[in-house]
TIFIDREN-675387 format. One record per residue: residue number from 1; x, y, z of N, C-alpha, C in turn. Coordinates in pm, 1 decimal. Example, Ala and Ser with C-alpha at 12.3 -4.5 7.8 and 13.67 -1.06 7.14 Angstrom:
2
<r doti="1" n_X="1319.0" n_Y="-569.0" n_Z="780.0" ca_X="1230.0" ca_Y="-450.0" ca_Z="780.0" c_X="1320.0" c_Y="-330.0" c_Z="780.0"/>
<r doti="2" n_X="1285.0" n_Y="-225.0" n_Z="708.0" ca_X="1367.0" ca_Y="-106.0" ca_Z="714.0" c_X="1290.0" c_Y="3.0" c_Z="787.0"/>
//
This chain:
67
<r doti="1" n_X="-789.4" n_Y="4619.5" n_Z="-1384.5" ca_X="-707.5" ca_Y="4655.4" ca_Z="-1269.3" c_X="-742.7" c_Y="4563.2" c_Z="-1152.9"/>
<r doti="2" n_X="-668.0" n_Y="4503.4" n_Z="-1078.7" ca_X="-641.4" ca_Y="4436.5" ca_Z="-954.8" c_X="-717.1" c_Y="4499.9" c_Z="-840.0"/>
<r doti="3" n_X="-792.8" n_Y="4413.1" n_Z="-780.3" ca_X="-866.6" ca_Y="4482.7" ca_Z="-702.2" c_X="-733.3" c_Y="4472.8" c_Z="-509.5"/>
<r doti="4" n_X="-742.2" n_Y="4556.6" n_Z="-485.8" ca_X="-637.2" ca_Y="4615.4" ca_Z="-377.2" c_X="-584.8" c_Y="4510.5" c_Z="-246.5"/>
<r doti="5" n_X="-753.9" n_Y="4474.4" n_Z="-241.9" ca_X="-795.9" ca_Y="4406.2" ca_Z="-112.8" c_X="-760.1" c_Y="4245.8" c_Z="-161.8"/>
<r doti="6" n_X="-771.4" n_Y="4217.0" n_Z="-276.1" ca_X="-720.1" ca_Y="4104.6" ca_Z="-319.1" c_X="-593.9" c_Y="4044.6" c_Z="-332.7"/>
<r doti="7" n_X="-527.2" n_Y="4161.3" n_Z="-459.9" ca_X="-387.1" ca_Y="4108.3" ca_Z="-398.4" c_X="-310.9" c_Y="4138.6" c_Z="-298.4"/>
<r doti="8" n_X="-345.9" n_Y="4208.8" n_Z="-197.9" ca_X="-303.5" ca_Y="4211.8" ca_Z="-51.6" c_X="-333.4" c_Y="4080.5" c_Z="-20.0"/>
<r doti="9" n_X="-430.8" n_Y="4044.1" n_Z="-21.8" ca_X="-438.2" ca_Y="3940.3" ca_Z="59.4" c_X="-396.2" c_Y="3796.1" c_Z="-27.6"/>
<r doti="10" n_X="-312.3" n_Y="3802.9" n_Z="-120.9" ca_X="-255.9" ca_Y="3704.1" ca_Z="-187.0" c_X="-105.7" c_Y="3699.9" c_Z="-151.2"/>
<r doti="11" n_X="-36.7" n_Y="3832.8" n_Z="-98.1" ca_X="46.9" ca_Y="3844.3" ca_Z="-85.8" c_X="123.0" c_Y="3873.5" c_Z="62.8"/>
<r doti="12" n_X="40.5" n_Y="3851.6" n_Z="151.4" ca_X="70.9" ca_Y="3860.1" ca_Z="279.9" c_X="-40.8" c_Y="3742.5" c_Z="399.1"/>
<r doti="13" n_X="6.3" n_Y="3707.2" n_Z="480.5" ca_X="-32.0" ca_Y="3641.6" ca_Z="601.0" c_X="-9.1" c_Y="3740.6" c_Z="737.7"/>
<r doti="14" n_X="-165.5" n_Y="3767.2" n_Z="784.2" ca_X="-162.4" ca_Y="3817.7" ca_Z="933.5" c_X="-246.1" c_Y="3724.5" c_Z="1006.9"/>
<r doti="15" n_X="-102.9" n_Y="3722.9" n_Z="1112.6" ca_X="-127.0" ca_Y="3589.8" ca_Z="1285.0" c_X="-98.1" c_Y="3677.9" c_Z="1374.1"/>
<r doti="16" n_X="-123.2" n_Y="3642.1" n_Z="1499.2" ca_X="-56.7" ca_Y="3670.2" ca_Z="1596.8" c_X="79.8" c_Y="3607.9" c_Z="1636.9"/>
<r doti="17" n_X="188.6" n_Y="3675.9" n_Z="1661.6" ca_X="315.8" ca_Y="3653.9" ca_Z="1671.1" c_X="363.1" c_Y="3539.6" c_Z="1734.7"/>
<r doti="18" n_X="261.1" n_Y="3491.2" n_Z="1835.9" ca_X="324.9" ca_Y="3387.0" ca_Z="1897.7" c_X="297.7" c_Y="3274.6" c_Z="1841.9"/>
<r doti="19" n_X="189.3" n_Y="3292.5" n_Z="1718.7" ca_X="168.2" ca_Y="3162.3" ca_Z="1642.7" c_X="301.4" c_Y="3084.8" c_Z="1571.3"/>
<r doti="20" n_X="426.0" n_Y="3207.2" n_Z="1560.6" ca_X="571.3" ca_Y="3140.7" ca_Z="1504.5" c_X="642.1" c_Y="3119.9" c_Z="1569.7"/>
<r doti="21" n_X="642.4" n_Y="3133.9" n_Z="1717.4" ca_X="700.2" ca_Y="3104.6" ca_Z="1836.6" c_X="786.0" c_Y="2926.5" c_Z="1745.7"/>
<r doti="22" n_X="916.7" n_Y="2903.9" n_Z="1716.5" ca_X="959.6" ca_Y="2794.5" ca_Z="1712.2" c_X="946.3" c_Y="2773.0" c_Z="1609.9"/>
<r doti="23" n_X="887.2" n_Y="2829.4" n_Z="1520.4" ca_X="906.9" ca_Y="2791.2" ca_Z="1362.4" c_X="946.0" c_Y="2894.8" c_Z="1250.1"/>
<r doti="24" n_X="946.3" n_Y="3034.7" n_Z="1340.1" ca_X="946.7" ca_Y="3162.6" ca_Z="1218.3" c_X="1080.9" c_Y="3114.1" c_Z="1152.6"/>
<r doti="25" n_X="1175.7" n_Y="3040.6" n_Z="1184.0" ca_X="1341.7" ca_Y="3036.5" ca_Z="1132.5" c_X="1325.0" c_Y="2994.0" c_Z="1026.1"/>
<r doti="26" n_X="1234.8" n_Y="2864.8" n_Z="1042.6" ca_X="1233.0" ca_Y="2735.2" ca_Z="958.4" c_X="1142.3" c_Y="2803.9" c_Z="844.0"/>
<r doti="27" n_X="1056.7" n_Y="2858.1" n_Z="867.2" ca_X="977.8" ca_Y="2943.5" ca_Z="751.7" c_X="1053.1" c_Y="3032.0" c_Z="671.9"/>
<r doti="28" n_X="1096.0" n_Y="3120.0" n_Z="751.3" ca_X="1225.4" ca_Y="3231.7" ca_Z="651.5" c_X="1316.5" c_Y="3140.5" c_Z="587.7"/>
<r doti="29" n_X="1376.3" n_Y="3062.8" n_Z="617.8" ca_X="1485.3" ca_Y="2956.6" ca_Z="528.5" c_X="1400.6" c_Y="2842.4" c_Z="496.6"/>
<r doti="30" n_X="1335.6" n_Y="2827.4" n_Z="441.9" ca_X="1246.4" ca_Y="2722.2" ca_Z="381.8" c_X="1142.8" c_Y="2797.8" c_Z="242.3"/>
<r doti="31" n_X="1116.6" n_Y="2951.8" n_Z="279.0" ca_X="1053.0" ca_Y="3072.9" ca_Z="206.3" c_X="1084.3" c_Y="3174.3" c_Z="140.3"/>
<r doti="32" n_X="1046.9" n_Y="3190.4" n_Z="44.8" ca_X="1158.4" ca_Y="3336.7" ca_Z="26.0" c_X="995.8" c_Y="3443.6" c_Z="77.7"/>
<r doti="33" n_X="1015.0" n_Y="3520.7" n_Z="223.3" ca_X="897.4" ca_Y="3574.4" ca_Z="262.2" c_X="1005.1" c_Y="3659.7" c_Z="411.3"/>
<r doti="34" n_X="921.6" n_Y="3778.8" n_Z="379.1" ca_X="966.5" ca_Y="3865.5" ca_Z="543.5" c_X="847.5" c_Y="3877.6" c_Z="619.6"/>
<r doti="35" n_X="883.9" n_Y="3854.7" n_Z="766.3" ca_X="823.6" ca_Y="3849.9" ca_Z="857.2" c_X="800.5" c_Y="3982.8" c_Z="925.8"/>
<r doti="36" n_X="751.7" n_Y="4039.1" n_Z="946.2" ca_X="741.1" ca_Y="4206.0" ca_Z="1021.3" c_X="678.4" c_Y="4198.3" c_Z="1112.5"/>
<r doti="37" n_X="738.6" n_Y="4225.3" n_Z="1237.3" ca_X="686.5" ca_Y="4236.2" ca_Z="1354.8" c_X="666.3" c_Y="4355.1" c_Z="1431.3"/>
<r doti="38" n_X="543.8" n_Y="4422.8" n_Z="1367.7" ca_X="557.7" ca_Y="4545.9" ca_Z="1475.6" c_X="546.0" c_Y="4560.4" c_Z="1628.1"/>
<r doti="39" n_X="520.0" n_Y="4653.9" n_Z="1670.5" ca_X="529.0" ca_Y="4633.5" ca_Z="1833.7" c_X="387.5" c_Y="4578.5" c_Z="1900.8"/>
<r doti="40" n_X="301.1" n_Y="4597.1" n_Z="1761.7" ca_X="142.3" ca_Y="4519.2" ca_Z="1802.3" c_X="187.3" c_Y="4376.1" c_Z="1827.9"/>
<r doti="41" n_X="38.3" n_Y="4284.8" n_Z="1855.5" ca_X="95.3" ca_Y="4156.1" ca_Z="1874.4" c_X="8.6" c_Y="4047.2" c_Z="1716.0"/>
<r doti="42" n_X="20.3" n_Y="4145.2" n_Z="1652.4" ca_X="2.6" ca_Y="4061.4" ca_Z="1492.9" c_X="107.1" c_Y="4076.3" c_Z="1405.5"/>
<r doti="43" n_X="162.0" n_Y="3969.3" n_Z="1366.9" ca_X="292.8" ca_Y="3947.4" ca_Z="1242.3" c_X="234.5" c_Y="3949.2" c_Z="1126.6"/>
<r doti="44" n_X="298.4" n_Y="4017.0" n_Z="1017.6" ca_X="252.5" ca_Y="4010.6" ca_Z="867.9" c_X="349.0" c_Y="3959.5" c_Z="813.9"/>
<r doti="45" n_X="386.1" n_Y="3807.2" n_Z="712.1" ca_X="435.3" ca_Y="3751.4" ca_Z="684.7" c_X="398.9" c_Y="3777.4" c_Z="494.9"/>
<r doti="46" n_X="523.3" n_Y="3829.7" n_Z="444.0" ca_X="484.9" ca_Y="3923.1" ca_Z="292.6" c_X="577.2" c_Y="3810.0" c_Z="238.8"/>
<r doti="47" n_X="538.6" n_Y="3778.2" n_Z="90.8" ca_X="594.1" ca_Y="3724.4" ca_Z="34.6" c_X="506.9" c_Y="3749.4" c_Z="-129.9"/>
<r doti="48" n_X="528.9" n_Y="3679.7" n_Z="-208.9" ca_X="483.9" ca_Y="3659.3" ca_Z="-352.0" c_X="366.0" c_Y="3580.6" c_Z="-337.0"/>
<r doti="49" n_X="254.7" n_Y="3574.9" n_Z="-439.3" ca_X="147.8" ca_Y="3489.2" ca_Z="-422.7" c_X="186.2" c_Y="3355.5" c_Z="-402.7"/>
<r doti="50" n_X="290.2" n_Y="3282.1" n_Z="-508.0" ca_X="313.2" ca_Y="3129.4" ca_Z="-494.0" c_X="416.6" c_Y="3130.4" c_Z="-331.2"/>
<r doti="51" n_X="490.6" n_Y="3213.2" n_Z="-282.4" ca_X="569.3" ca_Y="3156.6" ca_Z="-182.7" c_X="446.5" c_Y="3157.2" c_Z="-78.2"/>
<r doti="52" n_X="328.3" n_Y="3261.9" n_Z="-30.2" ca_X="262.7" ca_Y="3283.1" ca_Z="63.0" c_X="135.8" c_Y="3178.8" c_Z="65.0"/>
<r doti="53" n_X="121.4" n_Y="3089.3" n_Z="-52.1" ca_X="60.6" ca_Y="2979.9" ca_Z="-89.0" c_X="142.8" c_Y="2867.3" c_Z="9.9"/>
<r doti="54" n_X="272.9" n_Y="2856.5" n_Z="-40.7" ca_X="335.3" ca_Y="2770.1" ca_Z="38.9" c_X="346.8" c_Y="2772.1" c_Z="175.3"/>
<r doti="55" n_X="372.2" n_Y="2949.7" n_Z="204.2" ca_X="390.6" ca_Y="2948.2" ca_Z="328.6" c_X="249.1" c_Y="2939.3" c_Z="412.3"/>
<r doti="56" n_X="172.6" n_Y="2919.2" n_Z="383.8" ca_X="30.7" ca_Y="2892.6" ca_Z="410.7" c_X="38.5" c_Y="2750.3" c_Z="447.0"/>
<r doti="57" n_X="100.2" n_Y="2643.2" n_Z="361.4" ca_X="96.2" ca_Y="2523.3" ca_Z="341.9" c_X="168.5" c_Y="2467.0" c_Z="466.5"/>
<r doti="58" n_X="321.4" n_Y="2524.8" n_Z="457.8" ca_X="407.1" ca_Y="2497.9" ca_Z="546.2" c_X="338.7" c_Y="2556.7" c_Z="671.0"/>
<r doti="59" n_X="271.3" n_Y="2638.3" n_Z="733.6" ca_X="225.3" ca_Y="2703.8" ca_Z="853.1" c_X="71.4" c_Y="2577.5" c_Z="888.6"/>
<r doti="60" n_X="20.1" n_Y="2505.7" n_Z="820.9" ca_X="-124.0" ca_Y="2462.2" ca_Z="833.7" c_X="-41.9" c_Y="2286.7" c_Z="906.7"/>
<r doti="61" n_X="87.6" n_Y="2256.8" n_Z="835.7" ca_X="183.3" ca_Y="2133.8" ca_Z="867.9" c_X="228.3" c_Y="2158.6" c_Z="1011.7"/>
<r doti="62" n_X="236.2" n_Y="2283.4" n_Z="1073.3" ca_X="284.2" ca_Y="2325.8" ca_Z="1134.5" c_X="207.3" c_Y="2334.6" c_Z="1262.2"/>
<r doti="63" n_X="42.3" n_Y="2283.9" n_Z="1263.7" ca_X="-46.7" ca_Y="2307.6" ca_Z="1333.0" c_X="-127.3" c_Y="2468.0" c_Z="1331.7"/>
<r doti="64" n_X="-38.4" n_Y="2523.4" n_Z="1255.1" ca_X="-95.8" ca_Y="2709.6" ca_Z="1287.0" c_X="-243.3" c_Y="2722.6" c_Z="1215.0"/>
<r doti="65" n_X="-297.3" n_Y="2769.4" n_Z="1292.7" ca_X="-427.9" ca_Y="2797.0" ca_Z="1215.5" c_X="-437.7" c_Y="2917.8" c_Z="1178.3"/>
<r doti="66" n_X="-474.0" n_Y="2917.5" n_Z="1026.7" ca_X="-466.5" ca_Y="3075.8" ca_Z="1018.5" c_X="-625.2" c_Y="3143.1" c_Z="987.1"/>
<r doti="67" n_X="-649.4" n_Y="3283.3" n_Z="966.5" ca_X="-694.0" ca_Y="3323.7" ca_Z="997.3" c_X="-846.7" c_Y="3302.1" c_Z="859.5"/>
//
């Protein structure tokens, strides 16, 4: 069995929101990944292990440092 904490964290990216300030568009149409923005000021960016790989990739091109 999959340990919980793992594939969570294979399958999602948490930033702070303003880290997509100008690029969240280009990520959603470039990703197949949803962005959720609650009213906190951290975004969770969910996707599949290989898209959140990419979108990791595409976010590091991007200058974003993640966490």
């Amino acid at each position: 069995m999959p340990n919980p904490t793992r594939l969570r964290d294979s399958t999602q990216i948490e930033l702070p929101c303003r880290s997509l300030e100008g690029i969240q568009d280009d990520l959603e149409a470039e990703h197949t990944v949803t962005v959720v923005q609650p009213e906190g000021q951290q975004c969770r960016i969910i996707g599949s292990p290989i898209e959140i790989k990419a979108a990791s990739n595409f976010l590091s091109r991007h200058g974003v440092t993640l966490p």
